[in-house]
C-alpha positions as CSV (number, residue, x, y, z in Angstrom):
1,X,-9.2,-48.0,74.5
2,X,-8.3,-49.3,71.2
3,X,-10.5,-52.3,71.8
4,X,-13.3,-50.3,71.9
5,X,-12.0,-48.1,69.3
6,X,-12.0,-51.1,67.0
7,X,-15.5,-52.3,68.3
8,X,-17.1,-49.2,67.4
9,X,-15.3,-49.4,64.0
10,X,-16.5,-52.9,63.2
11,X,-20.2,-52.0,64.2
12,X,-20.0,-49.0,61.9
13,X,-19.1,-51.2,59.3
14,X,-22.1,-53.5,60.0
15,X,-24.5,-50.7,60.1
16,X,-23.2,-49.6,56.7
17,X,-23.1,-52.9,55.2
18,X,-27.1,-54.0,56.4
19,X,-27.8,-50.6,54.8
20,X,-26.3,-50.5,51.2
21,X,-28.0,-54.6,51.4
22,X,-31.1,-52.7,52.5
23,X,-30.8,-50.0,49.6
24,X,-30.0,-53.0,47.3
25,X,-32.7,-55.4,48.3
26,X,-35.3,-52.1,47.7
27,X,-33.8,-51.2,44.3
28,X,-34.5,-54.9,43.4
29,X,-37.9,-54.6,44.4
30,X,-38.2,-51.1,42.2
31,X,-36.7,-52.5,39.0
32,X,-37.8,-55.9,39.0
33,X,-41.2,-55.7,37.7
34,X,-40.1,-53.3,34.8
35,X,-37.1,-55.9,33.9
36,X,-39.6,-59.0,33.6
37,X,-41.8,-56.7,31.5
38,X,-38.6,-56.4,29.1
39,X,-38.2,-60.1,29.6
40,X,-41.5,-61.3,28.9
41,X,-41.8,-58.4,26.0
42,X,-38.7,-60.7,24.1
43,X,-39.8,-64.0,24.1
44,X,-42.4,-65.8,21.9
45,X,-45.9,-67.0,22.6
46,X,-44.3,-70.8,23.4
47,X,-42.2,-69.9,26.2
48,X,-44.1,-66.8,27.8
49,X,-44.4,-68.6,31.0
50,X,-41.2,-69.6,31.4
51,X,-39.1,-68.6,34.3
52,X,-35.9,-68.4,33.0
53,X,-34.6,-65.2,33.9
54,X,-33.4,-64.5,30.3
55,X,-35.1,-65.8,27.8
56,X,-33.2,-68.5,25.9
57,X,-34.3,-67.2,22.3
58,X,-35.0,-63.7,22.1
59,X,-37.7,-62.1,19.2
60,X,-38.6,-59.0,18.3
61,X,-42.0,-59.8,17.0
62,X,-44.0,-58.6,19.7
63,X,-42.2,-54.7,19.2
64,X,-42.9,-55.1,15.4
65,X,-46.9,-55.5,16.3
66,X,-46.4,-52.8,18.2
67,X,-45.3,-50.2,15.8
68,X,-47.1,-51.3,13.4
69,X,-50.3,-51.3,15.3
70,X,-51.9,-47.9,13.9
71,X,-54.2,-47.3,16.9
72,X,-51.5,-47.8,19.3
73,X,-49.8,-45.5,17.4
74,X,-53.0,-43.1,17.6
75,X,-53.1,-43.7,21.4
76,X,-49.5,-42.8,22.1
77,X,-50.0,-39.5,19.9
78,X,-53.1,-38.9,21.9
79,X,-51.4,-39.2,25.6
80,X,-48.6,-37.0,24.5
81,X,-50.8,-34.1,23.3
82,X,-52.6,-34.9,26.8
83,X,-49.9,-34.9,29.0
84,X,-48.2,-32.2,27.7
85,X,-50.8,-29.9,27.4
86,X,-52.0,-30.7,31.1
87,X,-48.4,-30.2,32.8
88,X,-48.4,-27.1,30.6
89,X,-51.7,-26.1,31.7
90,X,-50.9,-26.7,35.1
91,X,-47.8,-25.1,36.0
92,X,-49.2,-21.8,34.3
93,X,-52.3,-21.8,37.1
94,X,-50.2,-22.8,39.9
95,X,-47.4,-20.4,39.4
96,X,-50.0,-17.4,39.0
97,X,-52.2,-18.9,41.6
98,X,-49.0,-19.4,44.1
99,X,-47.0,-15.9,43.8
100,X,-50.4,-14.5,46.0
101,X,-51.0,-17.3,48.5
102,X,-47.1,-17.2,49.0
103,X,-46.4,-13.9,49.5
104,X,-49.6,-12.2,50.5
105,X,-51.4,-12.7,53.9
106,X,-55.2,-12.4,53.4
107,X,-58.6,-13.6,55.2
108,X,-59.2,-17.6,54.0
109,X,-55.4,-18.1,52.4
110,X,-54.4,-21.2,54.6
111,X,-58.3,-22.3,54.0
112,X,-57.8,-22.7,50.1
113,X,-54.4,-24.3,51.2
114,X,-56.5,-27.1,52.9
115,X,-58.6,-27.4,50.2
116,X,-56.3,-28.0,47.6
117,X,-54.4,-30.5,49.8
118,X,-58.2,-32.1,50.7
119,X,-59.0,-32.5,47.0
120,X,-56.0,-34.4,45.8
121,X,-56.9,-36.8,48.5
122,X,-60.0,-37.8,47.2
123,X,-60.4,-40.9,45.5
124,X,-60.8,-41.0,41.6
125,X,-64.5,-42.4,42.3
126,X,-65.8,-39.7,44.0
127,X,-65.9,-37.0,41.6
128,X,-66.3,-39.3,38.5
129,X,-70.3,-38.3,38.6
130,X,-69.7,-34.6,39.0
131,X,-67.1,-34.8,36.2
132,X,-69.1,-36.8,33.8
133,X,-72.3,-33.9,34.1
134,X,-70.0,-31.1,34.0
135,X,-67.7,-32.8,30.3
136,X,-71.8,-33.7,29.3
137,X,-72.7,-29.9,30.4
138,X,-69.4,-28.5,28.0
139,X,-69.8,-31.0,25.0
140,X,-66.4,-32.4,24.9
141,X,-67.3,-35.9,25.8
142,X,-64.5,-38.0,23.6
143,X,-61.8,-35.1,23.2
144,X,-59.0,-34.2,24.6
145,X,-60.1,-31.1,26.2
146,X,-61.8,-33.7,28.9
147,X,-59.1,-35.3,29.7
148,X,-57.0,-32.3,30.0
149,X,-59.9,-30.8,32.1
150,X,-60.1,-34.0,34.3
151,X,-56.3,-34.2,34.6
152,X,-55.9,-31.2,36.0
153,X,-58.1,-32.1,39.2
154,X,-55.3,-34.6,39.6
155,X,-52.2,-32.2,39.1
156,X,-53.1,-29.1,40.1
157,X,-53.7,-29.0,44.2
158,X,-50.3,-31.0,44.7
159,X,-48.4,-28.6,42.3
160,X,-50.1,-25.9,43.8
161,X,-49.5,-26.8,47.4
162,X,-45.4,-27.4,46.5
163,X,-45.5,-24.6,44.5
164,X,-46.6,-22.4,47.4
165,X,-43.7,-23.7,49.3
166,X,-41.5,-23.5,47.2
167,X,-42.0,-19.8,46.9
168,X,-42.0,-19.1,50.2
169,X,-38.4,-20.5,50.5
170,X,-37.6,-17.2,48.3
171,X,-35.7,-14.5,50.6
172,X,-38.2,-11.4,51.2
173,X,-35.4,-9.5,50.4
174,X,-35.2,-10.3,46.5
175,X,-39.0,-9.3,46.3
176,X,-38.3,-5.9,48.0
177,X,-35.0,-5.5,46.0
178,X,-37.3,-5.7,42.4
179,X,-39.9,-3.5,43.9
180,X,-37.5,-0.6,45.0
181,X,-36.2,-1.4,41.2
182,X,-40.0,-0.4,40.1
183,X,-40.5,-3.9,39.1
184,X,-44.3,-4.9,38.6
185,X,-45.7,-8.2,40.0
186,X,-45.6,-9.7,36.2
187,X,-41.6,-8.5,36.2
188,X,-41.2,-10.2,39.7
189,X,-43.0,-13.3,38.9
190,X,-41.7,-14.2,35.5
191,X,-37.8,-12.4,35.8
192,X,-36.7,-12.9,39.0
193,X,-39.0,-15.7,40.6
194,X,-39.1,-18.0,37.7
195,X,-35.6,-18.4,37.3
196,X,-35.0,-19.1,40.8
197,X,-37.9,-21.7,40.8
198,X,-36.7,-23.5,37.5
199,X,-35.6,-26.6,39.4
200,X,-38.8,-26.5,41.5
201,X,-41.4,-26.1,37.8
202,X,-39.4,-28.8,36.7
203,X,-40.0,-31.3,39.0
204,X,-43.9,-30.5,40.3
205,X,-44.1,-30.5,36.3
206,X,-42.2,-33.8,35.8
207,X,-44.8,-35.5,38.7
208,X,-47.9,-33.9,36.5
209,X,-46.6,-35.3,33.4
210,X,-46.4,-38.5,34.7
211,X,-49.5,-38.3,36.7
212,X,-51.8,-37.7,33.6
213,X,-49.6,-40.1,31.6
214,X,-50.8,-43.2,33.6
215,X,-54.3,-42.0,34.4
216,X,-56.8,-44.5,33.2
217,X,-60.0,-44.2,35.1
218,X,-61.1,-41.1,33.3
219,X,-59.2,-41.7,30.4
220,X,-61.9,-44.9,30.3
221,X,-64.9,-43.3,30.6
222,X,-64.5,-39.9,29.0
223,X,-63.4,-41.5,25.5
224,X,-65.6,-43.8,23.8
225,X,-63.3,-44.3,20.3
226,X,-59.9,-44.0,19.5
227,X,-60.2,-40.4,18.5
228,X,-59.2,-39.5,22.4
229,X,-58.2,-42.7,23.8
230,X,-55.0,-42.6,25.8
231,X,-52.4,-45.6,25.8
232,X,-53.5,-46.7,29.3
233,X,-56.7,-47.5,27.8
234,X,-55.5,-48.7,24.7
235,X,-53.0,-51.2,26.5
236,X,-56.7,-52.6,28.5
237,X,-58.7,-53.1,25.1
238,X,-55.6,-55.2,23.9
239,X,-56.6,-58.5,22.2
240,X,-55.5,-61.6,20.8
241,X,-56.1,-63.7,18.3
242,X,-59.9,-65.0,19.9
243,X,-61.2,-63.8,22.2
244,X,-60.3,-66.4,25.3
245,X,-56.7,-65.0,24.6
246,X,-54.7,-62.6,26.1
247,X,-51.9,-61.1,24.4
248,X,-49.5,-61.1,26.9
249,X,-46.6,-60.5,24.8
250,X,-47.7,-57.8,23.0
251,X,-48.9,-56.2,26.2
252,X,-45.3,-56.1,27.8
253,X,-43.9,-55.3,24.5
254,X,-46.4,-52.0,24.4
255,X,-45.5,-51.4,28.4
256,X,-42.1,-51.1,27.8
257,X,-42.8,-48.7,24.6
258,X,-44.7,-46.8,27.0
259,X,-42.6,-46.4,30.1
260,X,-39.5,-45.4,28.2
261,X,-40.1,-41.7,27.9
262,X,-40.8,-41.4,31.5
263,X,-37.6,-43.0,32.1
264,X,-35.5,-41.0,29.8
265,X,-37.4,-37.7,31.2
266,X,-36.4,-38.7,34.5
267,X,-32.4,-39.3,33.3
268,X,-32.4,-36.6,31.5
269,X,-33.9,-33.8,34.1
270,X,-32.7,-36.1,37.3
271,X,-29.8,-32.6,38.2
272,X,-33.0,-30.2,38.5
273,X,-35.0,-32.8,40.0
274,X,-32.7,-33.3,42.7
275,X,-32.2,-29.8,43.0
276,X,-36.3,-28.8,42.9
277,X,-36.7,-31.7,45.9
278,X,-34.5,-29.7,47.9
279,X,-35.2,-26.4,47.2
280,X,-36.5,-24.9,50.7
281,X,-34.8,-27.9,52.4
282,X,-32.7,-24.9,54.1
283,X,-33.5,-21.0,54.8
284,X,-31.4,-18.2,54.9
């Protein structure tokens, strides 16, 4: 008996062990590419291609260029205003458009469901054309108001669709309570919903500010000068000193620049994230 007492314990421990070395070996995997980036960002143009895993004489140059680059500067302005105004944006016409397909039953609901979930599977590609006519249509080609407009294709069906669920996880009961109150639909939405969904707007809104962040495709063809142009665009148009160079350097240097606030957004919000991912997770 305690033979296979202490069989099962060893193999418990084996199964543990394989999967914190699994857990490990994926983090690696994760954080890797964005540590070389750092890497490669501090050393100079000599030894770029080294492979020395820390770079045996470390400069700052390639940050200076950075911040001192006035259109990157421009750019960085430019995808802030974007991405703020689109998350923003967003979670405004999901919240008002989920409260009814959440907690109304009505001919075609499930239908624009589908749809939603049907458009954010679509490929970038396929409604570049309609989106070029309709931005030429509106007269916003090179401003912001097309990107925001084109961003929103991206952010809205999935924030939307989690949205939805997200409010059906709310008890029927809360609802009927505010209504026997006399509440109004606005009351219910914006004074007893909203607080409840707090964790839940926080992370669909984290995942559309990062999603129209990194956009490039449109953020390529809907700008034409710097007057609109995003830092994923800005980063591609990088170039050296002639033109059969490529500014590596520089290019990390203005990665890392750029991926910082998504990484201290995500430390700093990571409690309601967590809490928003398993909001609905159980139903009571």
């Amino acid at each position: 008996m305690i033979k296979q007492e202490n069989k099962w314990r060893y193999k418990k421990i084996i199964k543990n062990v394989a999967f914190c070395l699994l857990c490990l070996l994926v983090a690696a995997c994760c954080i890797f590419p964005f540590y070389w980036a750092v890497v490669s960002s501090l050393r100079d143009s000599a030894s770029l291609f080294s492979t020395e895993l820390w770079p045996s004489s470390i400069t700052l140059n390639n940050y200076k260029s950075v911040f001192c680059d006035v259109t990157f500067g421009h750019s960085f302005m430019n995808s802030v205003v974007v991405a703020f105004l689109t998350t923003l944006l967003t979670l405004m016409v999901c919240l008002l458009a989920a409260y009814p397909l959440a907690r109304h039953r009505f001919p075609g609901r499930k239908r624009v469901l589908m749809i939603a979930l049907s458009v954010s599977t679509l490929p970038h590609v396929a409604v570049l054309s309609g989106l070029f006519e309709l931005i030429r249509i509106l007269d916003i080609y090179n401003e912001k108001s097309a990107l925001i407009l084109s961003y929103m294709i991206i952010t809205v069906p999935f924030t939307l669709w989690a949205m939805t669920n997200f409010m059906n996880s709310i008890p029927k009961e809360i609802e009927e309570a505010a209504i026997m109150d006399g509440a109004s639909k606005y009351v219910i939405l914006t004074k007893v919903f909203f607080p409840i969904l707090k964790p839940a707007v926080v992370t669909t809104g984290l995942l559309a500010f990062i999603a129209a962040w990194n956009e490039f495709l449109f953020a390529l063809t809907f700008t034409l000068t710097n007057q609109a142009r995003t830092v994923p665009v800005s980063l591609a148009l990088f170039t050296g000193a002639s033109q059969h160079e490529l500014p590596w350097g520089l290019i990390m240097a203005a990665s890392v620049v750029v991926t910082m606030p998504l990484i201290l957004l995500v430390v700093i919000f990571q409690r309601r994230i967590i809490s928003g991912l398993t909001t609905g997770a159980v139903k009571g």
